[in-house]
C-alpha positions in Angstrom: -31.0 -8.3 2.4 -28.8 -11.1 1.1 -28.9 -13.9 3.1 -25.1 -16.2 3.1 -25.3 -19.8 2.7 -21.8 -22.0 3.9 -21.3 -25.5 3.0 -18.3 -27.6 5.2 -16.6 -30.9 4.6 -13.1 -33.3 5.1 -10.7 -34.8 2.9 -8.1 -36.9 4.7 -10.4 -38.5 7.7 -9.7 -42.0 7.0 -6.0 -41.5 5.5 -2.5 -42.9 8.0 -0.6 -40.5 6.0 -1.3 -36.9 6.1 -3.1 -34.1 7.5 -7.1 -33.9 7.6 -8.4 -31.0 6.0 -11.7 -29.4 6.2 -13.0 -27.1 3.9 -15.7 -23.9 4.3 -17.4 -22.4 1.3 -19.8 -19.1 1.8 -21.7 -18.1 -1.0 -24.7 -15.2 -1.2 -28.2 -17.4 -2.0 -27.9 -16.3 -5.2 -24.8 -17.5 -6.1 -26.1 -21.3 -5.4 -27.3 -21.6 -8.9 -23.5 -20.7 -10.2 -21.8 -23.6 -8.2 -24.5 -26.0 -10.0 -23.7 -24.8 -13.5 -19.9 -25.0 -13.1 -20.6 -28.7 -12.1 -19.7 -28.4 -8.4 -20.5 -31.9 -7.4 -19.0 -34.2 -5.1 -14.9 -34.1 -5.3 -15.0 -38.0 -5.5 -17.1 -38.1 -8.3 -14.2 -35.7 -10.3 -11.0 -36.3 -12.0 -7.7 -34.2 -9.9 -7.6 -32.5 -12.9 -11.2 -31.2 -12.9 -10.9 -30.7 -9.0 -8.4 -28.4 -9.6 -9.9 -26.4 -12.6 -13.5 -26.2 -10.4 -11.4 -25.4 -7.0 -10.6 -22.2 -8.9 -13.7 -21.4 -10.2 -15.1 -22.3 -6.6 -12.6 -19.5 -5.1 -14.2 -17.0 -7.6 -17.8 -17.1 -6.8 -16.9 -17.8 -3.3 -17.9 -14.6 -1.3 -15.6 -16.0 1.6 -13.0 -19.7 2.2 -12.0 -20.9 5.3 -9.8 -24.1 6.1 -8.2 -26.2 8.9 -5.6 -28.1 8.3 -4.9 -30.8 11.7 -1.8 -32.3 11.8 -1.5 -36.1 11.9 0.2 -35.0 15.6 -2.9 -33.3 16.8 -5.2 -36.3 15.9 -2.2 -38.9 17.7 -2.8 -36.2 20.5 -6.9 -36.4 20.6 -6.3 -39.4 22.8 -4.6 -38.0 25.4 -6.9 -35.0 25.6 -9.7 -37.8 26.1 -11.6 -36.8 22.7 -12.9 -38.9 20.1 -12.0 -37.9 16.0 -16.1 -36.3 15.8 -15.5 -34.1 19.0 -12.4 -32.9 17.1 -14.1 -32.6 13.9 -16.8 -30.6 15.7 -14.1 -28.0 17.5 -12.6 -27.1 13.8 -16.2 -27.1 11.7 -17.2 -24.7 14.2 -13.8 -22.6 14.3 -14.9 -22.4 10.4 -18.3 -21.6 11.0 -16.9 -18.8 13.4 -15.0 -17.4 10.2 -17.8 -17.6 7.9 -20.3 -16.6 10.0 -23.1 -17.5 7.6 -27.0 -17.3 7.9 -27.3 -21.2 7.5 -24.6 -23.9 7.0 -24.6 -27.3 5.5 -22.0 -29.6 7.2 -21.7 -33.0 5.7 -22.1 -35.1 9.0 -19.0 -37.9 10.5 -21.2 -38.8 12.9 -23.9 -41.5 12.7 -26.5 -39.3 14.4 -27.1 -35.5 12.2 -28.8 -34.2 14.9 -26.6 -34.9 17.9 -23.8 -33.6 16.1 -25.8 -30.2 15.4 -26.4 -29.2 18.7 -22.6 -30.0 19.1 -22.2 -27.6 17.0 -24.7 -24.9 17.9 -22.8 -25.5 21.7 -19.3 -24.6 19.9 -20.2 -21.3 17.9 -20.2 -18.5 18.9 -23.5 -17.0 17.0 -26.2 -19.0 18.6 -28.6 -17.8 15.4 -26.7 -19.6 13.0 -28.9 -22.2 11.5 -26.8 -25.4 11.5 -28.2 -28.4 9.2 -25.8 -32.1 9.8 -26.5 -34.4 7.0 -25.0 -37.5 5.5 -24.0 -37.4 2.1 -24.4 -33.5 1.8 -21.7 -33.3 -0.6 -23.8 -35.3 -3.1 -27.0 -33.3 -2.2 -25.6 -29.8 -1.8 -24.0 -27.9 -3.8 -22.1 -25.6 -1.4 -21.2 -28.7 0.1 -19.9 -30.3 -3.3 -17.7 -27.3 -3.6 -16.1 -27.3 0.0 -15.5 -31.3 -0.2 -13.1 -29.7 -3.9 -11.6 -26.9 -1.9 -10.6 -30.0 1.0 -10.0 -32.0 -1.8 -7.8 -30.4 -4.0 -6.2 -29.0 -0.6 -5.4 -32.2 1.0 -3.7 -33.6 -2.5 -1.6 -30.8 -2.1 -0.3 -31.6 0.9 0.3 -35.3 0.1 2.5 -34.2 -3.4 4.2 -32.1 -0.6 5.0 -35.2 1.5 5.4 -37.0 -1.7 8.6 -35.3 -2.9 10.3 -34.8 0.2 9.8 -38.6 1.4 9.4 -40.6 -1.9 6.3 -42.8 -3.1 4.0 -42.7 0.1 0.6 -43.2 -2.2 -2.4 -41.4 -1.6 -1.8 -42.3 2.2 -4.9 -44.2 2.6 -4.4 -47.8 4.6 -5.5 -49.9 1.6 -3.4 -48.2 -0.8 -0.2 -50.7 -1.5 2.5 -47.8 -2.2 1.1 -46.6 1.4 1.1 -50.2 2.8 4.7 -50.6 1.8 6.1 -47.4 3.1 4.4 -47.6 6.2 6.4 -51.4 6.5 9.6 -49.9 5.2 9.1 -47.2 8.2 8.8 -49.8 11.3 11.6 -52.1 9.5 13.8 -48.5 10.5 12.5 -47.3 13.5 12.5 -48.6 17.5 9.5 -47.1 18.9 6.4 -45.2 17.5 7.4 -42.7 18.9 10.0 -42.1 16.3 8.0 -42.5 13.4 7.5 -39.1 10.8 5.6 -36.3 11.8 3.2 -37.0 8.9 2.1 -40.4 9.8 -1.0 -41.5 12.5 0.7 -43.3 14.8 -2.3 -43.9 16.5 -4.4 -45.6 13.5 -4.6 -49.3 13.9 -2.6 -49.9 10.5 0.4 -48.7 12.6 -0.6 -50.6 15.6 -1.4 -53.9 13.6 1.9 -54.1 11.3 4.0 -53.0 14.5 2.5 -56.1 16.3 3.3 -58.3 13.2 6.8 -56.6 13.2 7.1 -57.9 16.9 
């Protein structure tokens, strides 16, 4: 009987601009050995061009994909539902685990403790037989992992081009990038209230809070 392995990871967790995206991969057992030769490995370790060319491969030998895509609104909104950015994390990895419904999954871990975040997860899904493995760096160590941090990957750069050529040079939308640092300035110059600012920006990272106080 073939037994399904999933892998799960983000692009876009630490980003001010843009949505964060995770990423499910489920592959038969057998098919591990295929997402090693292609040279599934982690998406930061690979040019956007190989991203892209593996992503597709990746879709191929992929028995089944499954994404979430949260809006910079919904993780503004996290706050006021009294959740921190892991317990959110943990209610989409196991809407994806839901979708994949594998034998085991890898999940490469935001949290600094694997294990609590585990039985998080096992408390979310709705197949309590699921084996659920939470580990730091997975995406280097796994290679169903390695190809869902390229599905995010290539997903999330998507969505930034997107942003990209309906609102100009925003960068890659990470807080120490300088295209990002200066549209993020050229925003508050403009606007009154945070409250106002784009859909597509956290309003609620401290790179807003910090140049809005400077602005003041």
């Amino acid at each position: 009987m073939t037994r399904f392995v999933a892998g799960i990871d983000e692009a876009g967790r630490g980003p001010v601009i843009g949505p964060l995206v995770l990423a499910g991969v489920l592959v038969a057992e057998e098919k591990i050995q295929d997402l090693i030769d292609m040279g599934a490995r982690d998406s930061k370790k690979l040019t956007p061009k190989r991203r892209v060319e593996l992503s597709a491969l990746i879709e191929n030998a992929a028995t089944k994909l499954a994404y979430v895509e949260v809006s910079p609104e919904e993780i503004d909104g996290r706050v006021i539902r009294g959740i921190n950015l892991n317990q959110l994390e943990a209610e989409k990895i196991a809407y994806i685990i839901n979708e994949l419904h594998p034998n085991k999954v890898y999940i490469d871990c935001p949290d600094v403790n694997p294990s609590r975040f585990a039985e998080l997860l096992r408390s979310l899904v709705a197949d309590k037989e699921i084996e659920i493995i939470a580990m730091h760096y997975a995406d280097e160590s796994i290679p169903v992992v390695s190809a869902a941090s390229i599905i995010a990957k290539v997903r999330r750069d998507l969505r930034v081009h997107e942003l990209a050529e309906r609102l100009g040079n925003i960068g890659s939308g990470y807080p120490s990038d300088p295209r990002t640092q200066k549209y993020i300035k050229g925003i508050l110059k403009r606007k009154t209230f945070l409250s106002s600012m784009p859909k597509c920006v956290r309003s609620s990272w401290k790179t807003i809070m910090k140049t809005n106080k400077r602005k003041s």
